[in-house]
ROLO-851109 format. One record per residue (C-alpha): residue in three letters; x, y, z. Coordinates in Angstrom, 2 decimals, padded with zeros to 5 digits. Layout:
! ROLO-851109
<r "ALA" <X Y Z>>
...
***
This chain:
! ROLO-851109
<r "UNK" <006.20 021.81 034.76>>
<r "UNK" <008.91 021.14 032.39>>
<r "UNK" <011.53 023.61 034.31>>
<r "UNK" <011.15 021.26 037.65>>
<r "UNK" <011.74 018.03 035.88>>
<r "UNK" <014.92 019.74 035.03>>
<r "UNK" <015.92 021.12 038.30>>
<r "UNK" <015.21 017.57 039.71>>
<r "UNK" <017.71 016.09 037.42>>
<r "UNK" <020.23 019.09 038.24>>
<r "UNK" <019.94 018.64 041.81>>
<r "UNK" <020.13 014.57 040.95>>
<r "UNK" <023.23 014.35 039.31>>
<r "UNK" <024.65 017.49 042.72>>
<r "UNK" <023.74 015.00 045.18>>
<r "UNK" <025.62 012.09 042.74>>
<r "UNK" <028.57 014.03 042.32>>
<r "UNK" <028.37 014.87 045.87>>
<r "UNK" <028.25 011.70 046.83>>
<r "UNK" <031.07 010.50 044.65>>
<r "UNK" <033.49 013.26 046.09>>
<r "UNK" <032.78 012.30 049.58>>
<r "UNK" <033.01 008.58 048.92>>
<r "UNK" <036.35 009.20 047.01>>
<r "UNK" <037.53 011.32 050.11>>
<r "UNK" <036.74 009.11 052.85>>
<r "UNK" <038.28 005.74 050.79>>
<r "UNK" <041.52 007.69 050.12>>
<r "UNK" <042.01 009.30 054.03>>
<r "UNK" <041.41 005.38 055.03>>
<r "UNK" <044.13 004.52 052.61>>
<r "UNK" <046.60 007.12 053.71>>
<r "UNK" <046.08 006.66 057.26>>
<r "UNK" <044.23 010.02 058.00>>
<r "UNK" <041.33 007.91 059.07>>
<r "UNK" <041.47 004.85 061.22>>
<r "UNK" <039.46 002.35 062.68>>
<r "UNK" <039.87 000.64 066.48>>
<r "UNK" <042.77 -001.64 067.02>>
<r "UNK" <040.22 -004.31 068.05>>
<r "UNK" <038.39 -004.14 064.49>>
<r "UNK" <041.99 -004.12 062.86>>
<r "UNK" <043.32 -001.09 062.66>>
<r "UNK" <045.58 000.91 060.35>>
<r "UNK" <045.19 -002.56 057.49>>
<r "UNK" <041.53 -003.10 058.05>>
<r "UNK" <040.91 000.69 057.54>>
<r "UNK" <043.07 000.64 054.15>>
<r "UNK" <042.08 -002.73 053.46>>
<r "UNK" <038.30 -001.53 053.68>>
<r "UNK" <039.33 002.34 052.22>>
<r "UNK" <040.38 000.48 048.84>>
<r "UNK" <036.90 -001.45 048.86>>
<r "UNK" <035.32 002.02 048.94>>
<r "UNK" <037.74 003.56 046.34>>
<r "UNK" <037.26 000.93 044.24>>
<r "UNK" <033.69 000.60 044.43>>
<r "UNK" <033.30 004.23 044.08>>
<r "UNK" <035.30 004.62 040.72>>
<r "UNK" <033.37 000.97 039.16>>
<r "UNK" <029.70 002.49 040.39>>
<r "UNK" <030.36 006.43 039.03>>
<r "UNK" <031.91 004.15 035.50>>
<r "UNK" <028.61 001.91 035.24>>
<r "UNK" <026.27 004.64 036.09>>
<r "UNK" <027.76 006.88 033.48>>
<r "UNK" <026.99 004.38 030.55>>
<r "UNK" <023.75 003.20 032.12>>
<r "UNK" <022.76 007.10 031.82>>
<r "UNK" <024.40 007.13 028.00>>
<r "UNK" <022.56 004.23 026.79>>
***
């Protein structure tokens, strides 16, 4: 029983990282223009506008979770 608790935490802290890597992908193509949203939502400055929430948000959730997970 001991080897699946570990494997859960393994694939745990895949999916996190995972996770992270996408988030961080998807903020920074909304930054850089790759991805857009509709003209009617706001376009090229409500996609970077909303890509550096993500970034941002990202980078201060990966940060907090590390030190909740040292303490």
């Amino acid at each position: 029983m001991a080897k699946s608790g570990g494997v859960a935490k393994l694939l745990g802290l895949v999916a996190w990282l995972t996770g992270i890597i996408v988030s961080l992908a998807v903020g920074f193509a909304m930054v850089g223009g790759t991805l857009t949203v509709p003209e009617w939502i706001g376009g090229a400055t409500a996609a970077m506008v909303a890509g550096w929430i993500v970034v941002v948000a990202t980078i201060l959730g990966a940060i907090l979770a590390i030190i909740k997970a040292i303490k």
